[in-house]
C-alpha atoms as an extended CHARMM CRD file, in Angstrom:
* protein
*
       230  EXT
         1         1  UNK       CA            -10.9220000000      -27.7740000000       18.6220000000  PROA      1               0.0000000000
         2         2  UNK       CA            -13.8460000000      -25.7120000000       16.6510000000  PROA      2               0.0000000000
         3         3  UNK       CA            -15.0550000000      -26.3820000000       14.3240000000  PROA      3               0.0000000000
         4         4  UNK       CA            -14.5430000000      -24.9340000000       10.4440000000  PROA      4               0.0000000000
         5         5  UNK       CA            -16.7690000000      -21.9520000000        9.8760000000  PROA      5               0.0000000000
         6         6  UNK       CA            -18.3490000000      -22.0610000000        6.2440000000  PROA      6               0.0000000000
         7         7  UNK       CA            -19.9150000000      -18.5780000000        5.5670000000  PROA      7               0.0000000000
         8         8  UNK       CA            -22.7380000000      -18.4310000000        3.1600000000  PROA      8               0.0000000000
         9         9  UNK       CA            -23.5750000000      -15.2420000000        1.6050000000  PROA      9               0.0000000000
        10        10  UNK       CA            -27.2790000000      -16.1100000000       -0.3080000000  PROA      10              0.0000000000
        11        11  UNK       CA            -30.3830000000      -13.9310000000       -0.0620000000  PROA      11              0.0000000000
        12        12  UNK       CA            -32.3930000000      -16.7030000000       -1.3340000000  PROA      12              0.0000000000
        13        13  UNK       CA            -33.9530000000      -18.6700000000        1.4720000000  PROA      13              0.0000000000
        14        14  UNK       CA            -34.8700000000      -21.8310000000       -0.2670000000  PROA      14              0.0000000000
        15        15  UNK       CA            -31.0120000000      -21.5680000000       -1.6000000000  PROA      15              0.0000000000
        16        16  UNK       CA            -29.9070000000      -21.4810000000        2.2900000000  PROA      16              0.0000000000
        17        17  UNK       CA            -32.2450000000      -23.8580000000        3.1350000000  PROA      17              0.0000000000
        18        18  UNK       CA            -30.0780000000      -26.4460000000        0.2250000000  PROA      18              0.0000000000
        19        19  UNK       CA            -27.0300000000      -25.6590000000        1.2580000000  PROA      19              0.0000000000
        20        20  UNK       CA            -27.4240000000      -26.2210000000        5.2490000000  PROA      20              0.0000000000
        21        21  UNK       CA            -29.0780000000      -29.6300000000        4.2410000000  PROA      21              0.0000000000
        22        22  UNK       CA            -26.5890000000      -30.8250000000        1.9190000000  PROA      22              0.0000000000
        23        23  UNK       CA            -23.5030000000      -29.8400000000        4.2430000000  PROA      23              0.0000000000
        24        24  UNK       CA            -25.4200000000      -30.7150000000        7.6620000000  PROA      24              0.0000000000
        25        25  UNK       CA            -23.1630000000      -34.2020000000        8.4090000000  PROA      25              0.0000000000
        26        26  UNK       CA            -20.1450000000      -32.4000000000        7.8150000000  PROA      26              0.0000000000
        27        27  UNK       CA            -18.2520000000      -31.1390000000       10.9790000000  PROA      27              0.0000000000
        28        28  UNK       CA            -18.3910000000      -27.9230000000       10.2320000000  PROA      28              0.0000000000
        29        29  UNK       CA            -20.1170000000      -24.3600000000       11.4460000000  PROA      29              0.0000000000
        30        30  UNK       CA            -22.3750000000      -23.2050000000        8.9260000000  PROA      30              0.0000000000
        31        31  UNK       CA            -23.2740000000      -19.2540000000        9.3460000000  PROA      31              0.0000000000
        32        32  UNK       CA            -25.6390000000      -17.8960000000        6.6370000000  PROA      32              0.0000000000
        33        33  UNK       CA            -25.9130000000      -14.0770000000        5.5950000000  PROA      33              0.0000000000
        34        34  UNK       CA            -29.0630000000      -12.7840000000        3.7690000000  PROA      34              0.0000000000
        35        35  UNK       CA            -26.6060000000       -9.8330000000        2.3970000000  PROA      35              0.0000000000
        36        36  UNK       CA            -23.4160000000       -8.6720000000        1.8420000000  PROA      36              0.0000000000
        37        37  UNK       CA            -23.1170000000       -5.8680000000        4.6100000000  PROA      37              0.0000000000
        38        38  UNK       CA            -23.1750000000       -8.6910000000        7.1730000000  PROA      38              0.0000000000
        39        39  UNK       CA            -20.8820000000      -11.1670000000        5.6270000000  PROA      39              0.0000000000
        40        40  UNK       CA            -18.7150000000       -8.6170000000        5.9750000000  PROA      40              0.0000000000
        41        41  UNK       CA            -20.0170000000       -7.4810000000        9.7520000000  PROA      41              0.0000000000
        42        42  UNK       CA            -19.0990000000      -11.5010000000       10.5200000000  PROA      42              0.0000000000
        43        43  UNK       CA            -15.9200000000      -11.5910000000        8.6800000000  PROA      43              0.0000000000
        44        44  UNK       CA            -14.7930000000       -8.6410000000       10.9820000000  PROA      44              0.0000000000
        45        45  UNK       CA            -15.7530000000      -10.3790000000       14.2540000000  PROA      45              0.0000000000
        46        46  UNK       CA            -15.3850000000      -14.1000000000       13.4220000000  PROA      46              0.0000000000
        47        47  UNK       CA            -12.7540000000      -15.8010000000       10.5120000000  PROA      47              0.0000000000
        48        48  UNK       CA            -13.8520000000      -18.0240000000        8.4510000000  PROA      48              0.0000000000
        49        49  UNK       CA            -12.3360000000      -21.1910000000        7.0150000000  PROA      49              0.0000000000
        50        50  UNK       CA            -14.7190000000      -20.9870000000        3.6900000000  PROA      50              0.0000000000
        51        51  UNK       CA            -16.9370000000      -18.2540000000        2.2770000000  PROA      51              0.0000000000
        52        52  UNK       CA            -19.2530000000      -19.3510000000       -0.2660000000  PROA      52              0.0000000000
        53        53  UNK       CA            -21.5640000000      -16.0670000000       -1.9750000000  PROA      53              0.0000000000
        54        54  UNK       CA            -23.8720000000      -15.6240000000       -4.8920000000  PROA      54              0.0000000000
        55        55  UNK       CA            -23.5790000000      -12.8160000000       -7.3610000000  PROA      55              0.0000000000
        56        56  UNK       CA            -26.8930000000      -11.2870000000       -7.3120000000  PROA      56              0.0000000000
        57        57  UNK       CA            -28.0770000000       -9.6590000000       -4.7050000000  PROA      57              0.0000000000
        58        58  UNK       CA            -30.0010000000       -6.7430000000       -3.5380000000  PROA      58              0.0000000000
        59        59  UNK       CA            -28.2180000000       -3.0230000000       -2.1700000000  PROA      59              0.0000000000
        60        60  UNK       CA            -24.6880000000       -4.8340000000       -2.5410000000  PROA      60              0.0000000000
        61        61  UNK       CA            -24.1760000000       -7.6350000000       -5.0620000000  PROA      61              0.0000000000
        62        62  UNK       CA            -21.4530000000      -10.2640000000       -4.5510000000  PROA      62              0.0000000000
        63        63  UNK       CA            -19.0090000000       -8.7400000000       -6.8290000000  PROA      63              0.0000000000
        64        64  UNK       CA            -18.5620000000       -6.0530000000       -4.6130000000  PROA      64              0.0000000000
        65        65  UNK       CA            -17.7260000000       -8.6740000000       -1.7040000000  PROA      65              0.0000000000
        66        66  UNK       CA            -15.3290000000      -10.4310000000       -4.0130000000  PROA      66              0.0000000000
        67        67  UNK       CA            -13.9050000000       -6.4330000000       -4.7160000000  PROA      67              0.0000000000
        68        68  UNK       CA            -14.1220000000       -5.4360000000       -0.6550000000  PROA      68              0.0000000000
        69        69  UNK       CA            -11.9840000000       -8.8970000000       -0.0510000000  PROA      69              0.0000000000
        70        70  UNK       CA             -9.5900000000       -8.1330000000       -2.7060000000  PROA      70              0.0000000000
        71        71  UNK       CA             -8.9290000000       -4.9550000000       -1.3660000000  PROA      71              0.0000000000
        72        72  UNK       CA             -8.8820000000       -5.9250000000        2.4690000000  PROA      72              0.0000000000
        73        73  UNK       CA             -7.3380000000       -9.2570000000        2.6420000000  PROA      73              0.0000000000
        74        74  UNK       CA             -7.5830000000       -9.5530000000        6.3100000000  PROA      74              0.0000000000
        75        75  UNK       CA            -11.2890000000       -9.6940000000        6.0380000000  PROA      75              0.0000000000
        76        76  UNK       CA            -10.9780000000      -13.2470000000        4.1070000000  PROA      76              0.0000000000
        77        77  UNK       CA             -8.1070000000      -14.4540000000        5.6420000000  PROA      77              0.0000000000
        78        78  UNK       CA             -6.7970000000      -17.4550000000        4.8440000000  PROA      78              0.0000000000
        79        79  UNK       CA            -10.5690000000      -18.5700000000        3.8550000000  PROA      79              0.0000000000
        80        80  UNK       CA            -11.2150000000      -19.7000000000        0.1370000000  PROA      80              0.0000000000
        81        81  UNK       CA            -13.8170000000      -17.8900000000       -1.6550000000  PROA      81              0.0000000000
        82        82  UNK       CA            -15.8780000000      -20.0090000000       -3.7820000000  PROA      82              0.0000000000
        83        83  UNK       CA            -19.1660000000      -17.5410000000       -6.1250000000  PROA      83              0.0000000000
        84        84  UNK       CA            -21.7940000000      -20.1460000000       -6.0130000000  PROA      84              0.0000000000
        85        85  UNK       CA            -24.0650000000      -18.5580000000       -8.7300000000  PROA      85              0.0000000000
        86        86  UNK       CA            -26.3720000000      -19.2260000000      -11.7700000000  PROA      86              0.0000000000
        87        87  UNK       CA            -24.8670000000      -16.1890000000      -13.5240000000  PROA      87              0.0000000000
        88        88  UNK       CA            -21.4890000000      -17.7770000000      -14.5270000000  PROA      88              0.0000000000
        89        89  UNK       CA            -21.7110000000      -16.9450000000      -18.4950000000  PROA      89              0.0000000000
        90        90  UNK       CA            -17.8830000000      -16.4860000000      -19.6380000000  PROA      90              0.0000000000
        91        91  UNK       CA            -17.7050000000      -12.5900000000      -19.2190000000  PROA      91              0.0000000000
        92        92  UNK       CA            -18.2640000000      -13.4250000000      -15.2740000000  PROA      92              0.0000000000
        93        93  UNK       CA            -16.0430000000      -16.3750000000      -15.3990000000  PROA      93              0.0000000000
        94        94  UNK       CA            -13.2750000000      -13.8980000000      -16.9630000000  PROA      94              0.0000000000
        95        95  UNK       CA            -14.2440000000      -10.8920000000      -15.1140000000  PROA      95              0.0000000000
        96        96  UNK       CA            -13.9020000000      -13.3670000000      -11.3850000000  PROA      96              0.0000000000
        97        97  UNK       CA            -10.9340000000      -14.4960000000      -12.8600000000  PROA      97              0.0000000000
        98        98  UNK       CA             -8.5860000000      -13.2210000000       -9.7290000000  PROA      98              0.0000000000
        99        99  UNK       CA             -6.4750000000      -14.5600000000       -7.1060000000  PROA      99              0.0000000000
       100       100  UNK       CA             -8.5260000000      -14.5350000000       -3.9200000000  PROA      100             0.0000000000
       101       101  UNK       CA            -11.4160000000      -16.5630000000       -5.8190000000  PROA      101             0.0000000000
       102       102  UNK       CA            -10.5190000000      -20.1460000000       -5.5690000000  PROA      102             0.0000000000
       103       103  UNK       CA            -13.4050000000      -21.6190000000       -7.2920000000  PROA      103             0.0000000000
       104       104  UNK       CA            -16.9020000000      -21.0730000000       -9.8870000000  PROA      104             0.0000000000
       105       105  UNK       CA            -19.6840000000      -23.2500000000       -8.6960000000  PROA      105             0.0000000000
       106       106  UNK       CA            -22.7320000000      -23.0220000000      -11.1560000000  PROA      106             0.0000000000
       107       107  UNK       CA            -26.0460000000      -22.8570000000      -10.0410000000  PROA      107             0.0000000000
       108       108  UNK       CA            -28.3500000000      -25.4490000000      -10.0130000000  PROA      108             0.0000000000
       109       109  UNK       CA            -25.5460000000      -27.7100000000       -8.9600000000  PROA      109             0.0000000000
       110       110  UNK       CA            -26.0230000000      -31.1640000000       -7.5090000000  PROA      110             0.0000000000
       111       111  UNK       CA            -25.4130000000      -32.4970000000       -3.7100000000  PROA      111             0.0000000000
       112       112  UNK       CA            -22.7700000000      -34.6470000000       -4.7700000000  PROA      112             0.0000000000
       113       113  UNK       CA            -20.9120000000      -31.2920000000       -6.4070000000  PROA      113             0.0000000000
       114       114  UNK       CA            -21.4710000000      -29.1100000000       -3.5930000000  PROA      114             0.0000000000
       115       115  UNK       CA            -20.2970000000      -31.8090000000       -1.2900000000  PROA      115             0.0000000000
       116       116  UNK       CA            -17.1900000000      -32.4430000000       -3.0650000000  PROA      116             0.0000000000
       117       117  UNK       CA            -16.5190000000      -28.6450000000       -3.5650000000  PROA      117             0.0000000000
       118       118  UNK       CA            -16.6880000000      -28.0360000000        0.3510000000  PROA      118             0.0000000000
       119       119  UNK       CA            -14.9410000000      -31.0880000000        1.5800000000  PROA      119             0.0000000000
       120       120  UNK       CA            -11.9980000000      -29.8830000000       -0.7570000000  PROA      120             0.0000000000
       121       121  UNK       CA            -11.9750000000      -26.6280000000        0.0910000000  PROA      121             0.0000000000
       122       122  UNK       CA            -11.7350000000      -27.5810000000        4.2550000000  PROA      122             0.0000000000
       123       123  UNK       CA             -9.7930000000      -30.6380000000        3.1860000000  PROA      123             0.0000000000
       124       124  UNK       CA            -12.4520000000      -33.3770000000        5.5330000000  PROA      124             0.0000000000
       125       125  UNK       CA            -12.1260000000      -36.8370000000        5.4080000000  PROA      125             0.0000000000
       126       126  UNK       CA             -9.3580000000      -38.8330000000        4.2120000000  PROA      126             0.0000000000
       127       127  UNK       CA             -6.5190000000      -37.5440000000        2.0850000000  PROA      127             0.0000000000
       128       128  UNK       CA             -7.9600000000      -39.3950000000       -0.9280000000  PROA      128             0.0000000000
       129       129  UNK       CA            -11.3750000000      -37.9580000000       -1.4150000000  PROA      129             0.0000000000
       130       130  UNK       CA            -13.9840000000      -40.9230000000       -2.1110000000  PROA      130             0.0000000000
       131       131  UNK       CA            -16.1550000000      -40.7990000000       -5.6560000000  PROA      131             0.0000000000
       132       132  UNK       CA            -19.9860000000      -40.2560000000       -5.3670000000  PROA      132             0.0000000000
       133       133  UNK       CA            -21.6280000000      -43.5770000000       -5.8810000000  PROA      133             0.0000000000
       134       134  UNK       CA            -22.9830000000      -42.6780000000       -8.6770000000  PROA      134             0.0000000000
       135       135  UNK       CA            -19.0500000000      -42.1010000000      -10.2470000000  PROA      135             0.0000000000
       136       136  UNK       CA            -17.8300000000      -45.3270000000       -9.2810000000  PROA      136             0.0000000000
       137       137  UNK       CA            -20.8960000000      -47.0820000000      -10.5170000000  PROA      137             0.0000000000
       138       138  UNK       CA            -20.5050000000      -45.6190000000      -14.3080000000  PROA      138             0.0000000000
       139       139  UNK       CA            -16.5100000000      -45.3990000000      -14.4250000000  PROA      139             0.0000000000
       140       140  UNK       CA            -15.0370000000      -47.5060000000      -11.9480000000  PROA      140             0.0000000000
       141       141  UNK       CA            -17.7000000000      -50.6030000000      -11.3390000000  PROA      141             0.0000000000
       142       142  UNK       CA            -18.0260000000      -49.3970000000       -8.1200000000  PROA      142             0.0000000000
       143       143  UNK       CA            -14.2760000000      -50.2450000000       -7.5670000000  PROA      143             0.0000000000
       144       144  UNK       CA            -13.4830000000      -47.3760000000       -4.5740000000  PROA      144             0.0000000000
       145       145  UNK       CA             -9.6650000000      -48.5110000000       -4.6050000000  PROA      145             0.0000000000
       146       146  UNK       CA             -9.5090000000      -48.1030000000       -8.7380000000  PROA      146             0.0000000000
       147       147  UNK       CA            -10.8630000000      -44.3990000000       -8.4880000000  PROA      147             0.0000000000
       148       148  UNK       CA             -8.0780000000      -43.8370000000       -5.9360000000  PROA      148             0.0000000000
       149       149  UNK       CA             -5.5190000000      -44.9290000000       -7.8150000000  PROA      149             0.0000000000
       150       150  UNK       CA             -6.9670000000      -43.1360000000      -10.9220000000  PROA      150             0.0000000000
       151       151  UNK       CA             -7.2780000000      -40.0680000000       -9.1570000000  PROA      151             0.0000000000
       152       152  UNK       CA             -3.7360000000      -40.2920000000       -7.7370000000  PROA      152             0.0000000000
       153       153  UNK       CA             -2.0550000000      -40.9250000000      -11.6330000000  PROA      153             0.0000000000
       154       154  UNK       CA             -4.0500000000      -37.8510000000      -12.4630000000  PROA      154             0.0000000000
       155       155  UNK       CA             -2.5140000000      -35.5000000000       -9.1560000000  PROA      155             0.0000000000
       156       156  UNK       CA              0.6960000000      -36.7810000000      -10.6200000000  PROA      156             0.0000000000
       157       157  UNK       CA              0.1160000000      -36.3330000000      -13.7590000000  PROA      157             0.0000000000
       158       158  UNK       CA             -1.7340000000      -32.4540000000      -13.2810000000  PROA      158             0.0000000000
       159       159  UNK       CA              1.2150000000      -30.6580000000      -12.8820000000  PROA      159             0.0000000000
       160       160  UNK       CA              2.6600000000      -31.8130000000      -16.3960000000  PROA      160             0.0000000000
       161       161  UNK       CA             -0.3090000000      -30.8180000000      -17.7640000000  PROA      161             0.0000000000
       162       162  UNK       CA             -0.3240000000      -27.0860000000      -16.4500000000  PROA      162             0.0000000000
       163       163  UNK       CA              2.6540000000      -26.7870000000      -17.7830000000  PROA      163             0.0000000000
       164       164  UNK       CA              1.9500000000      -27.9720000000      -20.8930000000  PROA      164             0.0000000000
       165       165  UNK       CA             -1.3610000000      -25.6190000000      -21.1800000000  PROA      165             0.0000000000
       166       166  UNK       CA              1.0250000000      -22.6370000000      -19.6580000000  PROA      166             0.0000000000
       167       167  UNK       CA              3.1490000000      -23.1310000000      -23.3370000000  PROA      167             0.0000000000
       168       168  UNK       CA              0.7940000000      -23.7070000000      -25.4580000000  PROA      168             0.0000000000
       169       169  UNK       CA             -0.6240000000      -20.6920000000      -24.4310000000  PROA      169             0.0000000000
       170       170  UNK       CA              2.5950000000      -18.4870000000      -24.2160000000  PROA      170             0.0000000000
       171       171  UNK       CA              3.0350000000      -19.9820000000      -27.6630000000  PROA      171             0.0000000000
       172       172  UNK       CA             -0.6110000000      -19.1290000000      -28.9690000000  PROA      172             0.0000000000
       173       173  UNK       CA             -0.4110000000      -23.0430000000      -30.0340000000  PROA      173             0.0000000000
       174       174  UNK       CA             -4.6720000000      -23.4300000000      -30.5510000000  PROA      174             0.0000000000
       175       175  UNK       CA             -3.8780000000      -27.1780000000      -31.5930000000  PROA      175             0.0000000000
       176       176  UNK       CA             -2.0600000000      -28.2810000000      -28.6100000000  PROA      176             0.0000000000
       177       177  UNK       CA             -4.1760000000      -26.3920000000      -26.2850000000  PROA      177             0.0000000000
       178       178  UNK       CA             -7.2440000000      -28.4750000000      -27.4780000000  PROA      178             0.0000000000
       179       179  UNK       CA             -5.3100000000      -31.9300000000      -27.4420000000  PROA      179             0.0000000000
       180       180  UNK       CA             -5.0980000000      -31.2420000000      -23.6460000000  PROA      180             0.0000000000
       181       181  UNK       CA             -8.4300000000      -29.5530000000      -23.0370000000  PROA      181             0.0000000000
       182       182  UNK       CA            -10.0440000000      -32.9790000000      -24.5270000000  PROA      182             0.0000000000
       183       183  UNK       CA             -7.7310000000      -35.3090000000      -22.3040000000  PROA      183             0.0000000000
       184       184  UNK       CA             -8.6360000000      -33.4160000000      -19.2770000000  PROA      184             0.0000000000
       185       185  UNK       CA            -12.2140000000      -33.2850000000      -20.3210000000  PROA      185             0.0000000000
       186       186  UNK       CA            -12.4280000000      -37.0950000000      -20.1170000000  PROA      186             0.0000000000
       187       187  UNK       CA            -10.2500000000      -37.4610000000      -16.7280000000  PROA      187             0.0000000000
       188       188  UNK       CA            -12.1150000000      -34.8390000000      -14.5320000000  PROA      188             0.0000000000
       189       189  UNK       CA            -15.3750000000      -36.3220000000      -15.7090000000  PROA      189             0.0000000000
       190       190  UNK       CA            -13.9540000000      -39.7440000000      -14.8740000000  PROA      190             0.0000000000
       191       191  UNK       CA            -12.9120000000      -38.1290000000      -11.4900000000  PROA      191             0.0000000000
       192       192  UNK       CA            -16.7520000000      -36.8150000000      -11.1600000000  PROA      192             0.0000000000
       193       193  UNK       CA            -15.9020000000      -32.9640000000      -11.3920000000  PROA      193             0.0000000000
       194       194  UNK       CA            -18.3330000000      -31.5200000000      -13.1790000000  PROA      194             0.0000000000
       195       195  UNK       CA            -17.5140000000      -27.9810000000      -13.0350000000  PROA      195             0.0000000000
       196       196  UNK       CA            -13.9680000000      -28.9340000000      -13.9620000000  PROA      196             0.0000000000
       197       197  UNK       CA            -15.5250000000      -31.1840000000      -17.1790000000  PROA      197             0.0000000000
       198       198  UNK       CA            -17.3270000000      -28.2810000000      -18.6930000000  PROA      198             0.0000000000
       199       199  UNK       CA            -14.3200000000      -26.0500000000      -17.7360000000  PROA      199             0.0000000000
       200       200  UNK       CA            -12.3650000000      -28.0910000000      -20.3440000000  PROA      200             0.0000000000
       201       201  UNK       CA            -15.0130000000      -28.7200000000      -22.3390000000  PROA      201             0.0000000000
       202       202  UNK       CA            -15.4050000000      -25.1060000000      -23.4780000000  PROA      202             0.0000000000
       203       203  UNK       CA            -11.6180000000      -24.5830000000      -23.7120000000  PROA      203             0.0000000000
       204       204  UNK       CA            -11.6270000000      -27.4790000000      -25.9460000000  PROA      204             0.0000000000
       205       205  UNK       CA            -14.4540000000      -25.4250000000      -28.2940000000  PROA      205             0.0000000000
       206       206  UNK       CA            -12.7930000000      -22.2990000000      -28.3880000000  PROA      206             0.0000000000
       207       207  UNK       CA             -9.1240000000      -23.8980000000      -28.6370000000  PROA      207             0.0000000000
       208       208  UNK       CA            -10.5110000000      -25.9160000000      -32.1400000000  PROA      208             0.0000000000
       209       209  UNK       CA            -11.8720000000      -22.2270000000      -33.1050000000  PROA      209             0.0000000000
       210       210  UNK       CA             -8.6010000000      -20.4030000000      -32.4850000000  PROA      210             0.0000000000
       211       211  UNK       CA            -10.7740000000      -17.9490000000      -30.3560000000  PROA      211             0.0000000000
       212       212  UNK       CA             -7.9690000000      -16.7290000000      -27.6590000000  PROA      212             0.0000000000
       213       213  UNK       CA            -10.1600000000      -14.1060000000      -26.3780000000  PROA      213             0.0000000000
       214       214  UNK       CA            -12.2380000000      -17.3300000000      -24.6060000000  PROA      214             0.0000000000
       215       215  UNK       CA             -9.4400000000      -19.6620000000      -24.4450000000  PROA      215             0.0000000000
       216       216  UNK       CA             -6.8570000000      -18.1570000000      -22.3610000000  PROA      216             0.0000000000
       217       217  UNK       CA             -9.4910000000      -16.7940000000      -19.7660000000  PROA      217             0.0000000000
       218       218  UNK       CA            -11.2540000000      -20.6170000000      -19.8530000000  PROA      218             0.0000000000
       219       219  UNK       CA             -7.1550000000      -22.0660000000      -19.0460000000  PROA      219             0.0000000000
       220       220  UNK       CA             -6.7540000000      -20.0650000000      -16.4040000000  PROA      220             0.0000000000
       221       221  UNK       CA             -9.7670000000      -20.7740000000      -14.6810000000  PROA      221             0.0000000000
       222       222  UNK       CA             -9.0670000000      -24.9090000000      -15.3110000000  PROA      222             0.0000000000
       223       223  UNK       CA             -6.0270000000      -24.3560000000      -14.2200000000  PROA      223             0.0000000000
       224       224  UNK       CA             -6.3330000000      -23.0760000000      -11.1160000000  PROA      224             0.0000000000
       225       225  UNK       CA             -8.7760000000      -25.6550000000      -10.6450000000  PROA      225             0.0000000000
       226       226  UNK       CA             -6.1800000000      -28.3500000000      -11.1500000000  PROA      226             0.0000000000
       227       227  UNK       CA             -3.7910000000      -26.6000000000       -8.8770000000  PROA      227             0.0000000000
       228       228  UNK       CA             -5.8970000000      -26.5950000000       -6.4070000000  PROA      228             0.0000000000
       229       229  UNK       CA             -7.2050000000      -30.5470000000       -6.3070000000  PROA      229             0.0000000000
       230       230  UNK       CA             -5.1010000000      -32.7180000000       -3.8500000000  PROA      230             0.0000000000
């Protein structure tokens, strides 16, 4: 059986250089593109399980790749598409908010996030994902079998909450919408997701301001990141 192919679109060398470090125990086939003309060249000839891209880039920029694979979804396939970029201020975060991106990875992020973010994304390893050490050392005294059975209340518990965030928002109910921003704040940092922490962090923020111009955008970018955890 091959191998998952993980296609990284990133101009920056030293960036590439990261990335095929951090992921080089995982069994997968890492293919790196300097540019978005021949992520999409390789997309054509060879599908890929996971394409991660940055945003800025010279000639073509990685908005046009996430545009090119909204409008040809043959060319991602059934591949998630994950913008791994510095650039992620909340006008990007709302202007990538579409289907075919399944996750915002900021820039500098650590191993232990990039990691987790690709062994999710290909599903590797066990059904119950293990915590970085460094997790179960501050939340779980190094307990592996207490984060599991954290993290498994929380899957349980996720779906409840999207559809709690789903009314409060058809509902324009600020108060409510903060109540679960800050309980999910807590769990995903408990459950070492950073990008998923700060996620609810800011919805909390603009929830307690009654901004709905942020917060709706912000909830449906945590949401889909809750959908998507298993």
């Amino acid at each position: 059986m091959s191998l998952p192919r993980v296609l990284l679109v990133e101009d920056n060398l030293p960036v590439q250089h990261f990335v095929r470090a951090a992921l080089e125990d995982l069994p997968i086939e890492l293919h790196c593109c300097s540019s978005v003309d021949a992520a999409l060249a390789s997309l054509a000839e060879h599908a890929a399980a996971l394409i991660l891209t940055d945003l800025m880039m010279p000639v073509r920029t990685g908005f046009e790749l996430v545009q090119v694979l909204g409008e040809q979804p043959a060319l991602q396939g059934q591949a998630k598409l994950v913008i791994f970029s510095a650039g992620l201020n909340e006008a990007v975060r709302a202007r990538l908010q579409q289907p075919h991106v399944w996750r915002l990875l900021s820039k500098p992020c650590s191993l232990a996030d990039l990691l987790a973010c690709v062994q999710e994304a290909l599903a590797l390893g066990q059904a119950t994902p293990g915590a970085a050490p460094q997790v179960l050392a501050q939340h779980f005294q190094g307990d592996q079998a207490l984060y599991t059975a954290f993290r498994q209340s929380c899957l349980k518990q996720f779906p409840a909450d999207l559809a709690c965030g789903d009314l409060a928002c058809v509902r324009a109910d600020a108060g409510a919408l903060q109540l679960l921003a800050h309980s999910l704040k807590s769990a995903l940092q408990m459950l070492g997701d950073t990008a998923g922490h700060d996620l609810a962090k800011q919805l909390e923020q603009a929830a307690a301001q009654g901004d709905w111009t942020k917060a709706a955008p912000l909830w449906q970018q945590l949401r889909q990141v809750l959908a998507q955890m298993r």
